[in-house]
C-alpha positions as CSV (number, residue, x, y, z in Angstrom):
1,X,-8.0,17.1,74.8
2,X,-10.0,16.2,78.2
3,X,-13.7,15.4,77.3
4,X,-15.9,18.1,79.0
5,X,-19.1,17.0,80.0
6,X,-20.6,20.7,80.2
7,X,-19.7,20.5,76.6
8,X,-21.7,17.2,75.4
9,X,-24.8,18.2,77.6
10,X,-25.0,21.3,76.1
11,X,-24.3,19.2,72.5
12,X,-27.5,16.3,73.9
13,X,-29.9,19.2,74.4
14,X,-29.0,20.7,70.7
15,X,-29.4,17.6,68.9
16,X,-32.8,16.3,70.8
17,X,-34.0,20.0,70.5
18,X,-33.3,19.6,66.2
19,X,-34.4,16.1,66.0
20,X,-38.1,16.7,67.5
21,X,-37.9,19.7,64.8
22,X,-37.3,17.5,62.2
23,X,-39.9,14.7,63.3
24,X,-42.4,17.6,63.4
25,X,-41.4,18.4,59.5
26,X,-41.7,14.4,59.2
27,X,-45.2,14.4,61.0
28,X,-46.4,17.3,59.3
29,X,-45.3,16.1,55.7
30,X,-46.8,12.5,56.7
31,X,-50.3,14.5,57.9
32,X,-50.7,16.3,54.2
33,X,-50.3,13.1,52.1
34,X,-52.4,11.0,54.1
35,X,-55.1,13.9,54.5
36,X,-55.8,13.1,50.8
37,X,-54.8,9.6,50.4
38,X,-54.6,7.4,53.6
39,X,-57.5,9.6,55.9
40,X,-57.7,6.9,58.6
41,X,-54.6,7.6,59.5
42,X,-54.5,11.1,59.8
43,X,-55.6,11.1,64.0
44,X,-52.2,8.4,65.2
45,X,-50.3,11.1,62.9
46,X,-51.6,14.1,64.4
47,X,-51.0,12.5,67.8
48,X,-47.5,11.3,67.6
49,X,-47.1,15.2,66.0
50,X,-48.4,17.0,68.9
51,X,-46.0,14.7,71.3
52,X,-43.1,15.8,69.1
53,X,-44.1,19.4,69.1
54,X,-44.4,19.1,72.9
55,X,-41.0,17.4,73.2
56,X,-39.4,20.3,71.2
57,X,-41.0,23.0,73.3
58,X,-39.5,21.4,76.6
59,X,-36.2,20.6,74.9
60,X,-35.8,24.3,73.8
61,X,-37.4,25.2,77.2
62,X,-34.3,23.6,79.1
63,X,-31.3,25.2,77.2
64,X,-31.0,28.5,78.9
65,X,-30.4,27.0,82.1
66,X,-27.1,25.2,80.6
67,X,-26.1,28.1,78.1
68,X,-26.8,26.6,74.9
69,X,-28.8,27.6,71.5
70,X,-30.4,25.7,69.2
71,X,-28.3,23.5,66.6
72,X,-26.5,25.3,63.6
73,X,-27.6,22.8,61.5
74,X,-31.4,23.0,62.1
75,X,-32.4,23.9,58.5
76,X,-31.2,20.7,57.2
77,X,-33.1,18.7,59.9
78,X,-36.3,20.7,59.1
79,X,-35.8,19.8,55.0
80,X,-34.2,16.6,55.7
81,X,-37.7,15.7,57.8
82,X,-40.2,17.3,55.2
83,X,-38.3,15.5,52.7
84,X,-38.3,12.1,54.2
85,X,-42.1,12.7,55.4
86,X,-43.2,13.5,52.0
87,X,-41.2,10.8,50.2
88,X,-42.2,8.1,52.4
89,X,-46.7,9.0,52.6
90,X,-46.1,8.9,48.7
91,X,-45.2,5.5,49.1
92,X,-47.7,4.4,50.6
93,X,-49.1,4.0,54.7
94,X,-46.9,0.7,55.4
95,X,-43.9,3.2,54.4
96,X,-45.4,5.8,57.0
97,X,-45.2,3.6,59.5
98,X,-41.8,1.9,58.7
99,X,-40.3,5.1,58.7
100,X,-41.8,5.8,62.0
101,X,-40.0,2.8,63.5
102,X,-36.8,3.4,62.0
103,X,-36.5,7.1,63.2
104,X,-37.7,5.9,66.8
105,X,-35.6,3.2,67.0
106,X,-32.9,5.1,66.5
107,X,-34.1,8.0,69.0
108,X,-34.7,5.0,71.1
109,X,-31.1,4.0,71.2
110,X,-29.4,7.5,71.3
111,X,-31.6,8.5,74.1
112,X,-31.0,5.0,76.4
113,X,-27.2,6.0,76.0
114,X,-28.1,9.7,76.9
115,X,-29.7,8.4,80.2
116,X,-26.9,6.6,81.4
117,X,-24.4,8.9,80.6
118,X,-26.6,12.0,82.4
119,X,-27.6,9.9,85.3
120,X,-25.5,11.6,87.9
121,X,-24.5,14.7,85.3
122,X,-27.6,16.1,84.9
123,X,-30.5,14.8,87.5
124,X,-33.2,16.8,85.9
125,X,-32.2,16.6,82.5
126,X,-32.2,12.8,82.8
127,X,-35.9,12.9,84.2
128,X,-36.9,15.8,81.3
129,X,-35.5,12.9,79.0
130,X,-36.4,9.9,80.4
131,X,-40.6,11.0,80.4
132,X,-39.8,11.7,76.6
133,X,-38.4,8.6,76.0
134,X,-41.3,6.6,76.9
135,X,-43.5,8.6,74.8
136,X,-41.0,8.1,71.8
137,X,-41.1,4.0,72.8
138,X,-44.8,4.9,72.8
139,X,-44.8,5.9,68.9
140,X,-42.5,3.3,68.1
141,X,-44.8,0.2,69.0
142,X,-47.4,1.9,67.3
143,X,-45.7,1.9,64.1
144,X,-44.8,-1.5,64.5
145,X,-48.2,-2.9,65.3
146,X,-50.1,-0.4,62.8
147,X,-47.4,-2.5,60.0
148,X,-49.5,-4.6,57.5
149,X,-45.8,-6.0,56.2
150,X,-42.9,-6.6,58.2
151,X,-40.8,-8.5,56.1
152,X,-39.1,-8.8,53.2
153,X,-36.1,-6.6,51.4
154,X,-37.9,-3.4,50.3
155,X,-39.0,-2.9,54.0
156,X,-35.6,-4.5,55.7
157,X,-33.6,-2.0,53.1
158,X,-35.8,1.4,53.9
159,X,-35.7,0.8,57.4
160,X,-31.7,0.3,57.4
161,X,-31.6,3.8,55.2
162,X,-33.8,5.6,57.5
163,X,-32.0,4.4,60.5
164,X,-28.6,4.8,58.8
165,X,-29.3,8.8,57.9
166,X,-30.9,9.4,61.4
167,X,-28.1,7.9,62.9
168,X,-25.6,10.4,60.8
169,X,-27.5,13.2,61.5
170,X,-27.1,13.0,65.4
171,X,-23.4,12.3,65.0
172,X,-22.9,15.8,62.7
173,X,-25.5,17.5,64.9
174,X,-22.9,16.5,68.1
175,X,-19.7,17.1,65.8
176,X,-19.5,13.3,66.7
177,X,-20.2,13.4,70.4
178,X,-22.3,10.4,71.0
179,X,-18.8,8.7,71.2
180,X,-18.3,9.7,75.0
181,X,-21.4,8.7,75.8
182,X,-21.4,5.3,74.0
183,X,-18.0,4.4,76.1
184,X,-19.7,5.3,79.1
185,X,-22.7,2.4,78.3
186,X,-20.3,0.0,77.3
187,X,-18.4,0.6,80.6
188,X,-18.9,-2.0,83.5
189,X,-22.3,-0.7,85.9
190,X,-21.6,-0.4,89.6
191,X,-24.5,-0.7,91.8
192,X,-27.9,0.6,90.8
193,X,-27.0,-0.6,86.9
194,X,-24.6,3.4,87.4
195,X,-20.9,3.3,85.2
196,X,-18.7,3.0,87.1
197,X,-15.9,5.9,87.1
């Protein structure tokens, strides 16, 4: 069966719009915990939150226009984030931070390959994303510079966990969809760094 492109923008705007929903729940679960045990943190939190919240509102903001609803699966995103937020204050602000990274580096990846692949698909979807992006790159060093620890197999093994089940959401979130878009990165770039068709 032809790959439709209609089809995986519609599929980009449904997973971004239940992944900011789910790093909201992650936020917001973070936010609690450290409220009563880590209070110093509480402001970065509730920054990053408010980013996320704002990405979602734009996100949901630009599916009418390409005839697309949110995700089916968006209750397990907002659990799956709440859980992982809650799990991860308990253990302590370094794990905050680590999870942070791991989630946006993820994000970080999906959403380069989402740029290239929407370049000359979707002009103003590829801006809408792109802004996003550097926000999300924002959070990211953030984590990594607000890390006391950065080493060793506790933190190398949580971050590969929280990579690997962010990762797995966005491919069932896409029914696997990323894989168009991963060919068209990995395809030679014709002038301008474009794929070339």
């Amino acid at each position: 069966m032809a790959h439709d492109p209609i089809v995986t923008i519609r599929r980009i705007l449904k997973v971004n719009h239940a992944g900011e929903s789910g790093a909201v729940r992650i936020y917001g679960a973070q936010i609690a915990v450290a409220r009563l045990l880590y209070r110093d943190i509480v402001p970065a939190l509730e920054e990053m939150q408010r980013d996320e919240i704002d990405h979602r509102r734009l996100f949901r903001s630009a599916m009418p226009a390409r005839g697309t609803m949110p995700c089916r699966v968006m209750r397990l995103w907002t659990l799956g984030g709440f859980v992982l937020g809650f799990f991860t204050a308990l253990l302590g602000r370094n794990m905050i931070w680590i999870c942070t990274e791991a989630v946006e580096a993820t994000v970080h990846r999906h959403l380069r390959e989402q740029l290239v692949y929407l370049e000359r698909r979707d002009p103003e979807l590829f801006a809408l994303i792109a802004a996003i992006e550097e926000e999300e790159l924002a959070h990211l060093r953030s984590a990594e510079a607000h890390q006391t620890r950065r080493s060793g197999w506790f933190r190398a093994t949580a971050f590969a966990a929280i990579g690997f089940v962010t990762a797995t959401m966005i491919w069932l979130s896409t029914w696997g969809d990323p894989t168009p878009m991963e060919r068209e990165v990995a395809r030679p770039k014709g002038p301008g760094g474009i794929a070339s068709t």
